[in-house]
C-alpha positions in Angstrom: 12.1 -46.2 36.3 8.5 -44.8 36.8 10.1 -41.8 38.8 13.0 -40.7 35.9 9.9 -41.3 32.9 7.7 -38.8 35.5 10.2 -36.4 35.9 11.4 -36.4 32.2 7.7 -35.5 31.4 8.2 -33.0 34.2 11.0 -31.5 32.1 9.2 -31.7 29.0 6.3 -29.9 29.7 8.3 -27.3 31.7 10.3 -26.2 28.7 7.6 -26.1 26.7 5.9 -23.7 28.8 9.0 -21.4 29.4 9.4 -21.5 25.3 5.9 -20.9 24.6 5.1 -17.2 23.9 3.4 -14.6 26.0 0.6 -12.8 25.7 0.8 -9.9 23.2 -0.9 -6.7 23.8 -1.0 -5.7 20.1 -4.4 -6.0 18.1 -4.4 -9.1 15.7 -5.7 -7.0 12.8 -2.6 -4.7 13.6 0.4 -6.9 14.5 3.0 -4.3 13.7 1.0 -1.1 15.8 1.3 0.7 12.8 -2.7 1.7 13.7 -1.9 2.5 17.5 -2.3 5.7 19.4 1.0 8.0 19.3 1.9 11.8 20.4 1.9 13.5 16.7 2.5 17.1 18.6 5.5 17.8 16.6 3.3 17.2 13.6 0.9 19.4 13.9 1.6 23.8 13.4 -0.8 26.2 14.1 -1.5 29.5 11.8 0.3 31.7 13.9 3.3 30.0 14.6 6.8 31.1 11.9 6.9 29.3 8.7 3.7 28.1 9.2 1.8 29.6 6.1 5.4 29.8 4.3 8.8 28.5 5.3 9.6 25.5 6.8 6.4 23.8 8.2 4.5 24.4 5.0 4.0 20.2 5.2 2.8 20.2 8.5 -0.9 20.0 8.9 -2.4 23.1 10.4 -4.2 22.6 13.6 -7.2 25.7 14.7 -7.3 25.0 18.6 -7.7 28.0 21.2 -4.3 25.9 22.4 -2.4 25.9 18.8 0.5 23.4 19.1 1.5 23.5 22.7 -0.7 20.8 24.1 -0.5 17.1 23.6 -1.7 15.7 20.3 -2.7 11.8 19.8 -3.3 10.8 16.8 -3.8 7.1 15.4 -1.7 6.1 12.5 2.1 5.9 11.8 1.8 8.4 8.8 3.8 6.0 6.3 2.1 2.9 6.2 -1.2 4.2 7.9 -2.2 7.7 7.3 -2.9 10.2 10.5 -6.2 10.1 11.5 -8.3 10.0 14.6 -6.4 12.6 16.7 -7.3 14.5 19.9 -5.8 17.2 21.8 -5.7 18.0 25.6 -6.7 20.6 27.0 -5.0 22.3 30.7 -7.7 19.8 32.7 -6.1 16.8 30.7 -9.4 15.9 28.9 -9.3 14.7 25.4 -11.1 16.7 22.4 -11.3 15.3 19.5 -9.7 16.9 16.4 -11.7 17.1 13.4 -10.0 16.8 9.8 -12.0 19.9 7.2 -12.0 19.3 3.7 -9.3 21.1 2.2 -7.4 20.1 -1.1 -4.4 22.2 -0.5 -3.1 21.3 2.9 -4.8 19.3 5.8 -6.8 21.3 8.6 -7.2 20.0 11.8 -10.9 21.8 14.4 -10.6 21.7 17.9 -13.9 20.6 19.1 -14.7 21.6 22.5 
């Protein structure tokens, strides 16, 4: 009797362990990652590059890096329910440089800063 209630409690306590959740990597302020680090490359158009000033990627921010668009860009933000911000750009060595947003009321302008 003492051996089926032990190993019933056995049971119990096992499937509550393989139910319970696991640990989640996301921040609690952010459950959804909408605030989470993502390559925005594709987002970004430097001045040189066609249909950048008009054309096509006339809603793309403009980025002023000695790379233009052709490195990797991170940026923080989904861009719908959190707006783009905190981005950086590699350079050939892999090192991250932050991107600094100017003030510009007609379209977003992204520095390099080395």
């Amino acid at each position: 009797m003492f051996t089926r209630t032990l190993a019933a409690a056995a049971l119990a306590v096992g499937a509550a362990l393989a139910l319970a959740p696991g640990a989640s990597a996301a921040d609690p302020d952010d459950p959804y990652g909408f605030n989470s680090i993502r390559d925005r490359t594709d987002y970004f158009v430097a001045p040189l590059d066609p249909g950048a000033l008009i054309g096509a990627n006339v809603a793309k921010p403009i980025i002023l890096s000695p790379y233009g668009a052709t490195r990797k860009i991170e940026c923080r933000g989904d861009g719908h329910y959190v707006g783009i911000h905190e981005c950086r750009q590699y350079d050939t060595k892999n090192v991250a440089h932050e991107l600094r947003l100017l003030a510009n009321p007609i379209r977003p302008v992204y520095l390099y800063m080395f």
